[in-house]
N, C-alpha and C positions, 0 to 999 in steps of 0.2 A: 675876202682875204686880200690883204697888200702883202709885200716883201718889200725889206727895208736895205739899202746898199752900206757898204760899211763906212761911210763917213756921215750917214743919218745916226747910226747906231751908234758911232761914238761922240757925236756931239748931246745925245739922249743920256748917255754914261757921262761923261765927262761936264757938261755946261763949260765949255773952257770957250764959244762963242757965243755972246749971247741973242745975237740974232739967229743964228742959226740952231742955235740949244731951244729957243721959244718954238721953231717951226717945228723939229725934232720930236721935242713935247709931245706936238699936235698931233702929230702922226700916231706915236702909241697910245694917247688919250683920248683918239676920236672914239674907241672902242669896237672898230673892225680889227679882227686875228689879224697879228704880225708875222708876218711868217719869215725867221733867219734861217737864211740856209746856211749849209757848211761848208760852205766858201767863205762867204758872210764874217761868219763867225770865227773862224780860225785867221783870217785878216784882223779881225777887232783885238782875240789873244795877242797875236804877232805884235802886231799897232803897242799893245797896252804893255808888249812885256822890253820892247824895244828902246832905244837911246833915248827919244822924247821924253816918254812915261814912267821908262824903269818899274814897274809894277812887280813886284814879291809874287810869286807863286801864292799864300796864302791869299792875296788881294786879289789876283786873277782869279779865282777861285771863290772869292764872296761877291767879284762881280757875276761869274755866269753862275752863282745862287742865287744872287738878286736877278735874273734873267728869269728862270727857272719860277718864283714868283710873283712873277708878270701874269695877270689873268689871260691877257690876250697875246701873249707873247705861242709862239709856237715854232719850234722845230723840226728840221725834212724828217727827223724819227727823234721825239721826242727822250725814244728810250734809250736808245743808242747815243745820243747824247748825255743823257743820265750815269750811262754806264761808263760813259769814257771819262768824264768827269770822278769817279769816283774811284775808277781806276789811277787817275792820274794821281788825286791825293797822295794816293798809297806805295805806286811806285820809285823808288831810289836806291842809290847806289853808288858810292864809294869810288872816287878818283883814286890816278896814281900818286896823286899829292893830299889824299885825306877830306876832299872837301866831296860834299853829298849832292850828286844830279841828281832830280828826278827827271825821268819821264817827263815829257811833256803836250798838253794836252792835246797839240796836234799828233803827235805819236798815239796818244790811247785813241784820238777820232779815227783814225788809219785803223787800227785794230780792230776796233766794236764796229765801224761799217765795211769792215773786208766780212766780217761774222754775217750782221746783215745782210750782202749781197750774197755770199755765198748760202744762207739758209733760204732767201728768195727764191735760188736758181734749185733749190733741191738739194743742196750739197753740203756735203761737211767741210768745212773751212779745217785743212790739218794743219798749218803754221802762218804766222805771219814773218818772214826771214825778214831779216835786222843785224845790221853790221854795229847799231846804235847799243851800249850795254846798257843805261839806262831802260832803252825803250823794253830789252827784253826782259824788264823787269816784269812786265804785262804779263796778263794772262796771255795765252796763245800764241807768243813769240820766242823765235830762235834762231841762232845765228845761221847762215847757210853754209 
C-alpha cells in the first residue's frame, strides 16, 4: 500500500499539469492499493470547491464516485466515507434570503467518523453539536 498527498491526487483528477498528471497517473496505475486518507481527501473537496476550481456540489460528488470506482483506490474506512458521502447528497437547507446550503462533505466526514470512533471505543455517539444549520441537517446532529 502507498498513500497519495493531496497535490498527487489532484493532479490524477484534474491533468491541469501535464507533467505532473503523467507521474500522478503512474502512481494509481502501478496497481499497488492507494490509500486516501481524510485529510487527503477533504483538502482535494476544499481544493475542488474553492476560487480556482469552483466545482458544483454535484461535481464534487461525481468526483469522489469516480474515486469510489478506482479498484485500487482505498480509504482510512472505506464505509464511513460512503456514508458521509451520501449523506452529504441529501443534506440542505434554506437560507434567510431563500437560497439552498447543503451540508458539506466535510461536515458529513466529521459526523460518520465521530460515529466510527465512538463505536470503536464501545460507545454510543449521542450528538454531533453544530452551530452550522446545514450541517444539522445530518443524521446525528444538533445544535448545542
Amino acid at each position: 500500500m502507498i498513500a497519495a498527498d493531496t497535490n498527487v491526487l489532484l493532479r490524477y483528477l484534474l491533468h491541469d499539469d501535464a507533467a505532473q498528471a503523467a507521474r500522478a497517473d503512474a502512481v494509481f496505475d502501478a496497481g499497488e492499493t492507494v490509500l486516501i486518507t481524510d485529510v487527503v481527501l477533504v483538502e482535494t473537496v476544499w481544493t475542488l470547491s474553492g476560487r480556482k476550481y469552483r466545482l458544483a456540489r454535484a461535481e464534487l460528488v461525481a468526483v469522489l464516485e469516480r474515486l469510489f470506482g478506482e479498484p485500487n483506490v482505498r480509504f482510512e474506512h472505506d464505509d464511513v466515507v460512503w456514508r458521509a458521502l451520501q449523506a452529504c447528497k441529501s443534506a440542505a437547507v434554506a437560507d434567510d434570503v431563500g437560497r439552498v446550503k447543503g451540508a458539506g462533505f466535510a461536515d458529513a466526514l466529521i459526523v460518520f467518523k465521530a460515529r466510527q470512533v465512538a463505536s470503536d471505543a464501545g460507545e454510543a455517539l449521542t450528538g454531533v453539536y453544530t452551530f452550522d444549520a446545514a450541517m444539522q441537517q445530518l443524521p446525528h446532529t444538533t445544535s448545542p
